[in-house]
PQR file of N, CA, C, O and H, with PARSE charges and radii, in Angstrom:
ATOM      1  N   UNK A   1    -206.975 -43.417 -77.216 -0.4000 1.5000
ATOM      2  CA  UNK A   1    -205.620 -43.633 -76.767 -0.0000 2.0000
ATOM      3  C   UNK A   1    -204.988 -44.838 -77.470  0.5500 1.7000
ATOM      4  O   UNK A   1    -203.808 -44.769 -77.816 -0.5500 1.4000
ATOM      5  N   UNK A   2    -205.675 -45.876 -77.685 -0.4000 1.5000
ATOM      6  CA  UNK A   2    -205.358 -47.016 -78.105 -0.0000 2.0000
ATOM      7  C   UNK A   2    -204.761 -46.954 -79.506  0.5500 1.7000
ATOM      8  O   UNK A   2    -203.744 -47.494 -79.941 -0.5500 1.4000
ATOM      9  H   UNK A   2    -206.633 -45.932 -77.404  0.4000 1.0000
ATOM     10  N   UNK A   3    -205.729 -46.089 -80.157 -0.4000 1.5000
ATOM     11  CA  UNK A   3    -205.681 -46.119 -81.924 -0.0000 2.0000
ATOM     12  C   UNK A   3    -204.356 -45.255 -81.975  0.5500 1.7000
ATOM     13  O   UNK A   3    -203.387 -45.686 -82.601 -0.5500 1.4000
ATOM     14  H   UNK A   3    -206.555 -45.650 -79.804  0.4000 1.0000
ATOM     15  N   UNK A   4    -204.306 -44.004 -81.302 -0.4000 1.5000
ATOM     16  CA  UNK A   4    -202.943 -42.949 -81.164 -0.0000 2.0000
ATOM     17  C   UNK A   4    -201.896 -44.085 -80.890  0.5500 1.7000
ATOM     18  O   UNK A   4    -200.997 -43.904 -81.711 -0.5500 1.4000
ATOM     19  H   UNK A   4    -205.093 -43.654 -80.794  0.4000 1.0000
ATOM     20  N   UNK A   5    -201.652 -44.993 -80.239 -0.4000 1.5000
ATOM     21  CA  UNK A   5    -200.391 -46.325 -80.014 -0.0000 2.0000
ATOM     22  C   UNK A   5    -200.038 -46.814 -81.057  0.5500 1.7000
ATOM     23  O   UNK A   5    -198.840 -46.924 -81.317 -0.5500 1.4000
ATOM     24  H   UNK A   5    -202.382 -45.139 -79.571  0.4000 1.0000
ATOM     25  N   UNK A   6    -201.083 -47.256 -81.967 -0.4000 1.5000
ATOM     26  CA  UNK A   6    -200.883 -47.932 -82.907 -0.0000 2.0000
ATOM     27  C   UNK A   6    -200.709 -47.289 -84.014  0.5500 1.7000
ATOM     28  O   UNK A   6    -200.230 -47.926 -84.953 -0.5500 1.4000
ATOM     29  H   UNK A   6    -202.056 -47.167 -81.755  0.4000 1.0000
ATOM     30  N   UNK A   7    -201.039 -45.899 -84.196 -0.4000 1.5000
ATOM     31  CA  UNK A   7    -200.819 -45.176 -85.507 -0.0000 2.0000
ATOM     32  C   UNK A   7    -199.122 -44.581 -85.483  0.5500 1.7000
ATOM     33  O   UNK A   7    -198.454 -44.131 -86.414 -0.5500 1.4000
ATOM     34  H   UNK A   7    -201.427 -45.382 -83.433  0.4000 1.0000
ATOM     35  N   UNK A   8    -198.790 -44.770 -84.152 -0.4000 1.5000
ATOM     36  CA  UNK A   8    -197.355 -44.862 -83.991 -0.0000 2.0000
ATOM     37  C   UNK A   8    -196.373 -45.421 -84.148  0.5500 1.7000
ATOM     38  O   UNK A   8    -195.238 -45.247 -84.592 -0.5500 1.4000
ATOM     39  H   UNK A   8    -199.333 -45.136 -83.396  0.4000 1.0000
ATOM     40  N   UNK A   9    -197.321 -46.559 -83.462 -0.4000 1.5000
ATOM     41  CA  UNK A   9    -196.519 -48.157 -83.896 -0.0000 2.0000
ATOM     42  C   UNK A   9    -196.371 -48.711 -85.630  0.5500 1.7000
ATOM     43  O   UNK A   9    -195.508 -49.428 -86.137 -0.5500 1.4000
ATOM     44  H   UNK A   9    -198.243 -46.701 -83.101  0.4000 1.0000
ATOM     45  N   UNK A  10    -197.181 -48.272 -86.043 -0.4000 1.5000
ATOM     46  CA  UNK A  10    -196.819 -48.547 -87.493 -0.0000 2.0000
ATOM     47  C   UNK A  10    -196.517 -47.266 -87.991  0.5500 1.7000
ATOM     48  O   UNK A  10    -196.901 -47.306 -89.160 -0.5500 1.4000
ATOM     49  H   UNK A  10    -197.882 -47.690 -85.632  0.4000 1.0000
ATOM     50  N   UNK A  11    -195.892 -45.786 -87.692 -0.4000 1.5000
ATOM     51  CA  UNK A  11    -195.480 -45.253 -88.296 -0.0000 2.0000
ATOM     52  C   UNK A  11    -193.566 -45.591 -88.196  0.5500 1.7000
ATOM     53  O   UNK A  11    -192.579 -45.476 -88.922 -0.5500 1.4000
ATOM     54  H   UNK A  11    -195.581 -45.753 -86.743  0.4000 1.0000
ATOM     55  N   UNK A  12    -193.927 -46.079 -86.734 -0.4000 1.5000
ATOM     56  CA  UNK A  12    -192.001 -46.689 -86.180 -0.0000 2.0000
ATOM     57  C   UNK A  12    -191.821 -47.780 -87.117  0.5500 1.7000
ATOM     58  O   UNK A  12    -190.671 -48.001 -87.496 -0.5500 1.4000
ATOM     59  H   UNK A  12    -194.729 -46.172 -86.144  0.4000 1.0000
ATOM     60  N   UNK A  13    -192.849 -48.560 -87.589 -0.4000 1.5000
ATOM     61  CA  UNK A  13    -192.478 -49.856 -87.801 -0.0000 2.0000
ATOM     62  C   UNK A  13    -192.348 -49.506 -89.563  0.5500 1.7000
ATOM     63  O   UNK A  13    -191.608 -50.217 -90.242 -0.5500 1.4000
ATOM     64  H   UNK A  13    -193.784 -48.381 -87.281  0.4000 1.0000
ATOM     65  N   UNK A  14    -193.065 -48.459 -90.148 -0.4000 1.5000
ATOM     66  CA  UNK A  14    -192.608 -48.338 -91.239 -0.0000 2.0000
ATOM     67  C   UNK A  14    -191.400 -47.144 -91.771  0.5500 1.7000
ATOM     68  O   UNK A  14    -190.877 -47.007 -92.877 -0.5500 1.4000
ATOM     69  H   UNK A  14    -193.666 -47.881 -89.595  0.4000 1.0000
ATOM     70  N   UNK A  15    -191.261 -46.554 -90.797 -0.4000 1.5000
ATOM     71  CA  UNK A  15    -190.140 -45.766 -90.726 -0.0000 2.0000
ATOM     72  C   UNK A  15    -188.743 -47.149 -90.674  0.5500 1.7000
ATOM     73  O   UNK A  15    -187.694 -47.172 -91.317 -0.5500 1.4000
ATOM     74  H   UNK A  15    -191.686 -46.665 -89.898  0.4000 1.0000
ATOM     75  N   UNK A  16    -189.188 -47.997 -89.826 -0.4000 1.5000
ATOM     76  CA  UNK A  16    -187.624 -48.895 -89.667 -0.0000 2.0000
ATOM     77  C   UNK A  16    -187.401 -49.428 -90.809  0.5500 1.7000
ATOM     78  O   UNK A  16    -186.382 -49.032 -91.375 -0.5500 1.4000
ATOM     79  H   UNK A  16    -190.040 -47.979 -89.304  0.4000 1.0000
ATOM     80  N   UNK A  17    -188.282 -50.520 -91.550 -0.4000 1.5000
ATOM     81  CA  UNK A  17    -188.279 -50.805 -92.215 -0.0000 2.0000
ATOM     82  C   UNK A  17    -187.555 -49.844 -93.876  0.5500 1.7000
ATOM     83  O   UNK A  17    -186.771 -50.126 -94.782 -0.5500 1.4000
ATOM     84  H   UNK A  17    -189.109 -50.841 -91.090  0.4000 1.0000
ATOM     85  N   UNK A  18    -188.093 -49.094 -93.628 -0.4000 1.5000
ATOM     86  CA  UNK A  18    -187.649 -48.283 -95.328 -0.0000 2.0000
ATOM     87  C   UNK A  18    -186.617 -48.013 -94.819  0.5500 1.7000
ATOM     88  O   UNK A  18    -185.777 -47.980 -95.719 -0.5500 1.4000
ATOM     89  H   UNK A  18    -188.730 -48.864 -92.892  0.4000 1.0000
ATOM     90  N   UNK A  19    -186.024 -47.720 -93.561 -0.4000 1.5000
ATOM     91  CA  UNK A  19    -184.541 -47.272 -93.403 -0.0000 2.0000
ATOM     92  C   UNK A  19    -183.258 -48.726 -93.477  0.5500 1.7000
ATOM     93  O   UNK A  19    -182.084 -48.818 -93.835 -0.5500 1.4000
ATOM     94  H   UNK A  19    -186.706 -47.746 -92.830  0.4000 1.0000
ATOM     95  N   UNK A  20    -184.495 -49.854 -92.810 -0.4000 1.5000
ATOM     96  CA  UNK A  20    -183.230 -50.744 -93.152 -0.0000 2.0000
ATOM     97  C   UNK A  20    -183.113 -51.124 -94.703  0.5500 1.7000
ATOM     98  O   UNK A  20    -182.024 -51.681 -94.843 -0.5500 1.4000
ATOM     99  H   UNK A  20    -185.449 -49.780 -92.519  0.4000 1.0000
ATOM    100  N   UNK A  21    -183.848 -51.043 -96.024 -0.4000 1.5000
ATOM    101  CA  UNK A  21    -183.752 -51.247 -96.983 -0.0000 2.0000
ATOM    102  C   UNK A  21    -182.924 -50.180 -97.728  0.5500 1.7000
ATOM    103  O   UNK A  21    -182.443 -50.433 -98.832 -0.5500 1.4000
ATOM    104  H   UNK A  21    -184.732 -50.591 -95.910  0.4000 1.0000
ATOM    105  N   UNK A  22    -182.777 -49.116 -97.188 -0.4000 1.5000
ATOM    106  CA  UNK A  22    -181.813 -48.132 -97.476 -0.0000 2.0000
ATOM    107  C   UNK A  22    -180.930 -48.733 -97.414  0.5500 1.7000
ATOM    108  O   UNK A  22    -180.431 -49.119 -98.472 -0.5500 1.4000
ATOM    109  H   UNK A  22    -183.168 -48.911 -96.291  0.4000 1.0000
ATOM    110  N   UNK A  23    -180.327 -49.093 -96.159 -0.4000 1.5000
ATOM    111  CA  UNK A  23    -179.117 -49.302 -95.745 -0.0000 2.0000
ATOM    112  C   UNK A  23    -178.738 -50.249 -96.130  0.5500 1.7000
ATOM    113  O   UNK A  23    -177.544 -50.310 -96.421 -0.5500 1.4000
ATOM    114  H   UNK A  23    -180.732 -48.780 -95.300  0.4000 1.0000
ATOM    115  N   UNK A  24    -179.765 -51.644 -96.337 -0.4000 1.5000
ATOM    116  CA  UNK A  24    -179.175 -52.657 -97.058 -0.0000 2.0000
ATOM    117  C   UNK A  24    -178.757 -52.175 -98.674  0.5500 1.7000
ATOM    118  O   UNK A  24    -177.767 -52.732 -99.149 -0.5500 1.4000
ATOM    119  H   UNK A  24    -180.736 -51.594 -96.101  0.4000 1.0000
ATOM    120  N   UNK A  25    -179.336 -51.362 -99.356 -0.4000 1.5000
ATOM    121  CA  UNK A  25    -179.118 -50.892-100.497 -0.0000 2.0000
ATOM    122  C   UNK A  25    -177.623 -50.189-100.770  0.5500 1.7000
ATOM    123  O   UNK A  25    -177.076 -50.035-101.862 -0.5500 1.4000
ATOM    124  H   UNK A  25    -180.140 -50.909 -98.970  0.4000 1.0000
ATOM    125  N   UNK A  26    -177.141 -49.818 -99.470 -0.4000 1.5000
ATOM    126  CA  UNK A  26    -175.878 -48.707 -99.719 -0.0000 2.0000
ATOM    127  C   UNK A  26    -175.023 -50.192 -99.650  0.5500 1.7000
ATOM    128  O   UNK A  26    -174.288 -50.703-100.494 -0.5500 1.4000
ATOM    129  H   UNK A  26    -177.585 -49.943 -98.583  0.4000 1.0000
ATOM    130  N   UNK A  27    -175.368 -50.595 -98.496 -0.4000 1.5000
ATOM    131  CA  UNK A  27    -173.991 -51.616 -98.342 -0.0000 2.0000
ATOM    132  C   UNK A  27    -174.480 -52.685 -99.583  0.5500 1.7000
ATOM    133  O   UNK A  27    -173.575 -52.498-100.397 -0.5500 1.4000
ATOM    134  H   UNK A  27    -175.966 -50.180 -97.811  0.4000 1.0000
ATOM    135  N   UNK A  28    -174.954 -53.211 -99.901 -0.4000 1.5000
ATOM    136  CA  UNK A  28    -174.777 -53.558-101.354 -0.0000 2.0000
ATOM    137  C   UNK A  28    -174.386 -52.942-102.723  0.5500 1.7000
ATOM    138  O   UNK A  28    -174.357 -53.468-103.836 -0.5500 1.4000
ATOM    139  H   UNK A  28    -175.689 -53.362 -99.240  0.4000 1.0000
ATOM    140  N   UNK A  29    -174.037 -51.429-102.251 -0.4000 1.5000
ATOM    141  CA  UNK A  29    -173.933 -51.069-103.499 -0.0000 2.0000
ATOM    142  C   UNK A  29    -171.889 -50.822-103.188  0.5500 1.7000
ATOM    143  O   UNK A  29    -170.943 -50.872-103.974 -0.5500 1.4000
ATOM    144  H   UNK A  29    -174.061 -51.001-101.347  0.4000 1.0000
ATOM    145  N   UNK A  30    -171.958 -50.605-101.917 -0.4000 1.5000
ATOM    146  CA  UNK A  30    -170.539 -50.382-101.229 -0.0000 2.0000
ATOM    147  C   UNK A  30    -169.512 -51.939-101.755  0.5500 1.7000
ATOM    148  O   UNK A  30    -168.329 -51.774-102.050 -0.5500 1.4000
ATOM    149  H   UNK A  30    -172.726 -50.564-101.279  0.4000 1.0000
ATOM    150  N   UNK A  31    -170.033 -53.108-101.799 -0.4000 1.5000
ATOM    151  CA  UNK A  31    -169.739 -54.376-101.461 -0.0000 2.0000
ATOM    152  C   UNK A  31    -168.883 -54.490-102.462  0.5500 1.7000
ATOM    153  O   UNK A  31    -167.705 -54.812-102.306 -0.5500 1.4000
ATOM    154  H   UNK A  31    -170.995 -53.243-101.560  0.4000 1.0000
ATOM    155  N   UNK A  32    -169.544 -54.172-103.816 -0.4000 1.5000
ATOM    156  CA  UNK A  32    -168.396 -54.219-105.237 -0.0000 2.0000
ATOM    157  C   UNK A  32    -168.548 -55.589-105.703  0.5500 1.7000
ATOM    158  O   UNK A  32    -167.954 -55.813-106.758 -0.5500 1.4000
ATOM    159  H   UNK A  32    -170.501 -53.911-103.943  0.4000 1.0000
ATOM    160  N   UNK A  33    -169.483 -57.016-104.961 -0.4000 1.5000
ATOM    161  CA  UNK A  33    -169.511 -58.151-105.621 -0.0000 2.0000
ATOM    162  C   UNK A  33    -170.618 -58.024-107.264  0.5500 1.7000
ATOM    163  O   UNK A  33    -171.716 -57.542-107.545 -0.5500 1.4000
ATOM    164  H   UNK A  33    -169.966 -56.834-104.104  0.4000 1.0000
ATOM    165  N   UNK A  34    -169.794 -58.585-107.815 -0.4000 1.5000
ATOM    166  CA  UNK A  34    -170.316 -58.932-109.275 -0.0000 2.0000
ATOM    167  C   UNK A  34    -171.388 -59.799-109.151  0.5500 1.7000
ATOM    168  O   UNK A  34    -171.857 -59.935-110.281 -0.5500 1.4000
ATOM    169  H   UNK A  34    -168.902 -58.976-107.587  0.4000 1.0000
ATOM    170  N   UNK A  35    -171.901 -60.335-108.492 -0.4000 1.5000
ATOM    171  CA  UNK A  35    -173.220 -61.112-108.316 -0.0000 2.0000
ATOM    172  C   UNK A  35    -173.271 -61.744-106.905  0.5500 1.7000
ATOM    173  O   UNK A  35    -172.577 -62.435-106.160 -0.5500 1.4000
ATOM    174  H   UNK A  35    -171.520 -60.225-107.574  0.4000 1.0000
ATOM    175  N   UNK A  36    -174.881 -60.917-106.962 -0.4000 1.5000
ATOM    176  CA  UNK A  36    -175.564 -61.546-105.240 -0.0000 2.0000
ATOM    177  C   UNK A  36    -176.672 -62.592-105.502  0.5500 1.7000
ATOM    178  O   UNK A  36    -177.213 -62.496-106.603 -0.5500 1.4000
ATOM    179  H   UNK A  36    -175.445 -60.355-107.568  0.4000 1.0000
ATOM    180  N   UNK A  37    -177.064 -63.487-104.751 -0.4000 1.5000
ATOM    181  CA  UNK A  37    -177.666 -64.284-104.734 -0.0000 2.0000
ATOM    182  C   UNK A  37    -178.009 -64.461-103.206  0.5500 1.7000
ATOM    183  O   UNK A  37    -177.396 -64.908-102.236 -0.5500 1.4000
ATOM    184  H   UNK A  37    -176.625 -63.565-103.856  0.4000 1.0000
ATOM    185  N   UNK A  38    -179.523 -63.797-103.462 -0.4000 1.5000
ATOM    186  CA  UNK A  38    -180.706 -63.692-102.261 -0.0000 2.0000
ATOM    187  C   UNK A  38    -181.871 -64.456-102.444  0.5500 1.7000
ATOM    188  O   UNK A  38    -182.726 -64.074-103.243 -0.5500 1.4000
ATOM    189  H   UNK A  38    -180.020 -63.434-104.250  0.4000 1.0000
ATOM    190  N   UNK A  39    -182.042 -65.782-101.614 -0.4000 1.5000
ATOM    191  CA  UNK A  39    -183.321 -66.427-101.670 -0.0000 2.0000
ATOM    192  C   UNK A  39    -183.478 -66.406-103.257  0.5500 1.7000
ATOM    193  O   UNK A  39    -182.468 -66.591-103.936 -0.5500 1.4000
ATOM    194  H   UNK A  39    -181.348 -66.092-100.965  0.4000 1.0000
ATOM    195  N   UNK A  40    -184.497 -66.226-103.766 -0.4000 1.5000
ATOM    196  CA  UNK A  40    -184.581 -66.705-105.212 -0.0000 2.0000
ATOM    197  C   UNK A  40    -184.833 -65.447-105.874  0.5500 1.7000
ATOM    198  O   UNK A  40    -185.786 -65.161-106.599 -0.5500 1.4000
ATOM    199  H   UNK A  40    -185.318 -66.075-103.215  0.4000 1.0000
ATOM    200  N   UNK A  41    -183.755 -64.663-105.495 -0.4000 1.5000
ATOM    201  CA  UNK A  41    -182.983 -63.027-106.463 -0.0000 2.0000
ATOM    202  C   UNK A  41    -181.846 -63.412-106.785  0.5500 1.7000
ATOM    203  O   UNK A  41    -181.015 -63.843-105.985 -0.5500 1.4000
ATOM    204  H   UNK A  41    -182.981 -64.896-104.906  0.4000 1.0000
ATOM    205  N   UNK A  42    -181.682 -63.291-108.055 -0.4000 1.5000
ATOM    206  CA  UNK A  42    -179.852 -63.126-108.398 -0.0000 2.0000
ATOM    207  C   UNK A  42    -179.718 -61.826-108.920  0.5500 1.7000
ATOM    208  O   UNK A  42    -180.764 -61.348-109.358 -0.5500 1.4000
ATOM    209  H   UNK A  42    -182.357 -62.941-108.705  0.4000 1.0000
ATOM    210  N   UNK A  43    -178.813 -61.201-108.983 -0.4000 1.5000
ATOM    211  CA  UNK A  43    -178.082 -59.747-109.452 -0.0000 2.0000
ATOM    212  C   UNK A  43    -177.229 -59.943-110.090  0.5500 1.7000
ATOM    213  O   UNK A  43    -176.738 -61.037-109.808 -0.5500 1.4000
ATOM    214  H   UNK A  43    -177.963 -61.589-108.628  0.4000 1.0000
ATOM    215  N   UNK A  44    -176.540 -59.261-111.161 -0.4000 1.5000
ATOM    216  CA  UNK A  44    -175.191 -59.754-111.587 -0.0000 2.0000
ATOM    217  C   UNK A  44    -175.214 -58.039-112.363  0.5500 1.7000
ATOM    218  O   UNK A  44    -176.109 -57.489-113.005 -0.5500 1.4000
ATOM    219  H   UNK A  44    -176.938 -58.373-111.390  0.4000 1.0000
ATOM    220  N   UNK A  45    -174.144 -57.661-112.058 -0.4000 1.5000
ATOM    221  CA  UNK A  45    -174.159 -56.118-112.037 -0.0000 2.0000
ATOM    222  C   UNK A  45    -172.625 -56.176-112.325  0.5500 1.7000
ATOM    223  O   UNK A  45    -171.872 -57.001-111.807 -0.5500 1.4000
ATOM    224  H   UNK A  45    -173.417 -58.108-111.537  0.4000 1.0000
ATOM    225  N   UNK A  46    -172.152 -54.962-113.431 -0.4000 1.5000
ATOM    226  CA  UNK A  46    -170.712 -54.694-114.037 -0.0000 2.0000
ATOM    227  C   UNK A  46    -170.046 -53.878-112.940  0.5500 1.7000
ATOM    228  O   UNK A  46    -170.389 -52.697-112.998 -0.5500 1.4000
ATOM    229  H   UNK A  46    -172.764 -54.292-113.851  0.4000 1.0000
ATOM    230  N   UNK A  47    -169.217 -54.150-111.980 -0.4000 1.5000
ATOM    231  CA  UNK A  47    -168.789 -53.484-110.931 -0.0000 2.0000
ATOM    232  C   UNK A  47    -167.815 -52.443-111.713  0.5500 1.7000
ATOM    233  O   UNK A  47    -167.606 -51.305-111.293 -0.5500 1.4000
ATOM    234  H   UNK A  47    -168.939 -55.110-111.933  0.4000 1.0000
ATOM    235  N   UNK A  48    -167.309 -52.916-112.772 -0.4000 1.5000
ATOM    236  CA  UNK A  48    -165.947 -51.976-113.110 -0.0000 2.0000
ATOM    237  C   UNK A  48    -166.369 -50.554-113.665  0.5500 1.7000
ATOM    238  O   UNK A  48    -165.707 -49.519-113.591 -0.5500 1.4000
ATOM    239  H   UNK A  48    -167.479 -53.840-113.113  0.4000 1.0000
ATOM    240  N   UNK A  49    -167.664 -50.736-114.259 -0.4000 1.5000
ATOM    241  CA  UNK A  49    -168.094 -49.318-114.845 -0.0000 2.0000
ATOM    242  C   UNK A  49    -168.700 -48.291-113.149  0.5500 1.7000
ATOM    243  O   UNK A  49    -169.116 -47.136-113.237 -0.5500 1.4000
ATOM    244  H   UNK A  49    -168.202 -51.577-114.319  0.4000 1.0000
ATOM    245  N   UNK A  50    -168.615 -48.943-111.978 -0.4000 1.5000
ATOM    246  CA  UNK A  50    -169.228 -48.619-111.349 -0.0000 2.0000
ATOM    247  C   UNK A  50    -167.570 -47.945-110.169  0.5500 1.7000
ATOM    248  O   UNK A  50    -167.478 -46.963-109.432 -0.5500 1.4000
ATOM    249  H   UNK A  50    -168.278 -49.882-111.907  0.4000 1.0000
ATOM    250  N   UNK A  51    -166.747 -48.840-110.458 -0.4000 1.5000
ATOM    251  CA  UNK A  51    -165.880 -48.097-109.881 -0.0000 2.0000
ATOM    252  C   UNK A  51    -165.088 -47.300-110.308  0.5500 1.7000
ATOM    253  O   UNK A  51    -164.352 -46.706-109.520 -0.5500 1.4000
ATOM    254  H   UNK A  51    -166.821 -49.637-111.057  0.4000 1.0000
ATOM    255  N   UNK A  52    -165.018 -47.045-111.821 -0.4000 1.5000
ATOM    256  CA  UNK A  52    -164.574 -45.847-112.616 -0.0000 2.0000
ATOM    257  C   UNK A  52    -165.488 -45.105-111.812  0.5500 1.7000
ATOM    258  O   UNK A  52    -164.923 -44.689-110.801 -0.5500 1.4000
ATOM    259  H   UNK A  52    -165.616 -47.527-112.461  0.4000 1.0000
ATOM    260  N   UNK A  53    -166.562 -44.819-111.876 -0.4000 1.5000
ATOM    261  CA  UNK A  53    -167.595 -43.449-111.691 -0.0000 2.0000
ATOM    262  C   UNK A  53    -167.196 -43.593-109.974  0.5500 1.7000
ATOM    263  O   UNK A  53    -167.366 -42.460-109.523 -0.5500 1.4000
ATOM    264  H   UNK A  53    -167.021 -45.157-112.697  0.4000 1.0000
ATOM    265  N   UNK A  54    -166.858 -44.280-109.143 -0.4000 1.5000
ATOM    266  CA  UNK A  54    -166.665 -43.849-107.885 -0.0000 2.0000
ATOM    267  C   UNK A  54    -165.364 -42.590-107.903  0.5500 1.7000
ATOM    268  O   UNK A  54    -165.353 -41.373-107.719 -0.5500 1.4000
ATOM    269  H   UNK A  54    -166.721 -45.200-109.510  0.4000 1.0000
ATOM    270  N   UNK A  55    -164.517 -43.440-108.169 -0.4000 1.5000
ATOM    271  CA  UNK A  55    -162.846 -42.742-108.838 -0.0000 2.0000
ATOM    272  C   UNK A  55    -162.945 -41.532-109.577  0.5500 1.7000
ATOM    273  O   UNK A  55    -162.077 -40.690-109.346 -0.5500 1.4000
ATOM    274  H   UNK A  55    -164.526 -44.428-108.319  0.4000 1.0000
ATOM    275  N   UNK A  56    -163.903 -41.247-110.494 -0.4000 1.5000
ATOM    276  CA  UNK A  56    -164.219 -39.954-111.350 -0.0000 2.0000
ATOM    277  C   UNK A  56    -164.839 -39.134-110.225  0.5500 1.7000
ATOM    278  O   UNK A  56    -164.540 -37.944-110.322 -0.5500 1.4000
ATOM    279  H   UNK A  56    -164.607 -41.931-110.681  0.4000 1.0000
ATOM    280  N   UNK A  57    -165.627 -39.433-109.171 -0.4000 1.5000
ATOM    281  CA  UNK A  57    -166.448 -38.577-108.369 -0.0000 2.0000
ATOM    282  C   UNK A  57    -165.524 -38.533-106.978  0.5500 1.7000
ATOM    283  O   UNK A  57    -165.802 -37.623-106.197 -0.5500 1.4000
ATOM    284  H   UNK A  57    -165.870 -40.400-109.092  0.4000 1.0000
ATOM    285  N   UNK A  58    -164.737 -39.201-106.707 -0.4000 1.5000
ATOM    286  CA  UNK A  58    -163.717 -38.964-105.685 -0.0000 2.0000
ATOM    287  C   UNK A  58    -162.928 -37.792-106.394  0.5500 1.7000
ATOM    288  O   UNK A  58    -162.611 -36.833-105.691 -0.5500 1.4000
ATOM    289  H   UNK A  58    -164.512 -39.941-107.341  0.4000 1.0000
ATOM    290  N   UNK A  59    -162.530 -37.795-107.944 -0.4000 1.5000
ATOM    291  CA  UNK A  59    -161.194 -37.195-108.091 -0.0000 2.0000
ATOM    292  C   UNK A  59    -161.665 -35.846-107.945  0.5500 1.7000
ATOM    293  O   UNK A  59    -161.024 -34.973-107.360 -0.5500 1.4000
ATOM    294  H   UNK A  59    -162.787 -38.574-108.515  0.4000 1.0000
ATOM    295  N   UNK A  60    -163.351 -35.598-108.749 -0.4000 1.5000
ATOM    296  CA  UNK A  60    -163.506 -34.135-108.508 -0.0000 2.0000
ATOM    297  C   UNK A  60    -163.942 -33.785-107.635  0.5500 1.7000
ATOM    298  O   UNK A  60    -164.040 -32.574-107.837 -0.5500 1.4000
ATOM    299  H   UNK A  60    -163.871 -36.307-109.224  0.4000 1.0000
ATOM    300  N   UNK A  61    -164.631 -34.155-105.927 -0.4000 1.5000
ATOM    301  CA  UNK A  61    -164.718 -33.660-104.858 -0.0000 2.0000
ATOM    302  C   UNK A  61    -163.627 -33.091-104.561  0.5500 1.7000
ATOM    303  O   UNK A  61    -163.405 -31.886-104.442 -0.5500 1.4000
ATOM    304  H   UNK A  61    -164.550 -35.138-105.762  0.4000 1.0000
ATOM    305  N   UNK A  62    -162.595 -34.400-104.379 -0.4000 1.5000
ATOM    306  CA  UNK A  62    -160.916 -33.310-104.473 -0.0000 2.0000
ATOM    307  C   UNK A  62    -160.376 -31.810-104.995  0.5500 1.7000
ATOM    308  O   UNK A  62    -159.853 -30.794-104.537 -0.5500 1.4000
ATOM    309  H   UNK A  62    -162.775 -35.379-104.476  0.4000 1.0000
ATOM    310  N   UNK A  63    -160.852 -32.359-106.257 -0.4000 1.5000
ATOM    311  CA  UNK A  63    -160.451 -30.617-107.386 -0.0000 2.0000
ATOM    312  C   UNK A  63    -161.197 -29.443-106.457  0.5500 1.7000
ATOM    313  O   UNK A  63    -160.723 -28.395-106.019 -0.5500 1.4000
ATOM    314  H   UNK A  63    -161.276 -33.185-106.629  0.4000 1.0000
ATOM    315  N   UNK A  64    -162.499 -29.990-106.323 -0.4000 1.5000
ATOM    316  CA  UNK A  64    -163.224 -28.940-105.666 -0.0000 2.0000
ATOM    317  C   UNK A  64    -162.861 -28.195-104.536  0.5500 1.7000
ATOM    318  O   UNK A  64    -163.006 -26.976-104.443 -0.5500 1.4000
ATOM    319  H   UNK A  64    -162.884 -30.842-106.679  0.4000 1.0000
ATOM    320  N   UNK A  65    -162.363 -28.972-103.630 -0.4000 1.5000
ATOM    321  CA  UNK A  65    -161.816 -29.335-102.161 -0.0000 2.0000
ATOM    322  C   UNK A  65    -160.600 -28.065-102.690  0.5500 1.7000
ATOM    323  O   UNK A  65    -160.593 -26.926-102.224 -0.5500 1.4000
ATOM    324  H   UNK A  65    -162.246 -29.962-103.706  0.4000 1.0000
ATOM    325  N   UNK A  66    -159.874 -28.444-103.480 -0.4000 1.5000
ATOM    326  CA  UNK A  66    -158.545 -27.555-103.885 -0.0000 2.0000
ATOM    327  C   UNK A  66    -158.690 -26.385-103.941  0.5500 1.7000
ATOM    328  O   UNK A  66    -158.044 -25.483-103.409 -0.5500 1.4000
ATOM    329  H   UNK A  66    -159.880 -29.369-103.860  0.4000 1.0000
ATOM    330  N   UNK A  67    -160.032 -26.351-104.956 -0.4000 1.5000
ATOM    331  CA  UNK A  67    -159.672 -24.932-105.416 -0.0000 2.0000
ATOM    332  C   UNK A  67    -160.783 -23.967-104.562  0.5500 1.7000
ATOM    333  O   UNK A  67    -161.054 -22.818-104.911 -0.5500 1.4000
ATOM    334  H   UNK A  67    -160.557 -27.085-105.388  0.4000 1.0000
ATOM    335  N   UNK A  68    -161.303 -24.561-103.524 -0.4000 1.5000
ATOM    336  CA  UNK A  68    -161.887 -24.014-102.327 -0.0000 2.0000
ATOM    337  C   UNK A  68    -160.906 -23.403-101.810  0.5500 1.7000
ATOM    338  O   UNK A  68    -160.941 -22.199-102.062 -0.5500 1.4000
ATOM    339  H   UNK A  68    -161.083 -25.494-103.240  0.4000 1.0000
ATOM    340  N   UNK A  69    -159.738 -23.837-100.975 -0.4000 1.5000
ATOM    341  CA  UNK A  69    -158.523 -23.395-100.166 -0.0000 2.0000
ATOM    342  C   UNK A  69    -157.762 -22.097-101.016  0.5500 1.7000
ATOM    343  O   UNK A  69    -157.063 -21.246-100.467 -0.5500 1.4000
ATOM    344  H   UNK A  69    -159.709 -24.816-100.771  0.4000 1.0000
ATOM    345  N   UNK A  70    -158.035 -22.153-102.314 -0.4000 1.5000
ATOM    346  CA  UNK A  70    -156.876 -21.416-102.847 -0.0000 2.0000
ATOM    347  C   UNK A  70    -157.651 -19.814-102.932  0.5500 1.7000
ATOM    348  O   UNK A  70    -157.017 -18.842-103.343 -0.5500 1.4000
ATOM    349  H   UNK A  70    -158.603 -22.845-102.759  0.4000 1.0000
TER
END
């Protein structure tokens, strides 16, 4: 019974974990800052090539969206 608790407990505890690193991953990628600085990580990432390709993938969900209805 004991070992069944705990093979749970660390399947919850590694299930949370990879989900909050997901999520920290989206909202960092959502954020659009040109450089993060975490404890002793820096990032410095070209946001503009990154929001063309948002804008290119918004415009054709749209097209798609369109020519669904028609």
């Amino acid at each position: 019974m004991a070992q069944e608790l705990s093979e749970v407990f660390y399947t919850f505890l590694i299930t949370s974990v990879v989900g909050f690193i997901l999520a920290l991953g989206r909202i960092c990628y959502k954020s659009k800052c040109s450089s993060i600085d975490f404890c002793c990580l820096k990032i410095v990432r070209n946001v503009d090539v990154e929001m063309k390709e948002d804008i290119e993938l918004a415009n054709s969900s749209k097209d798609d969206e369109n020519q669904s209805k028609k």
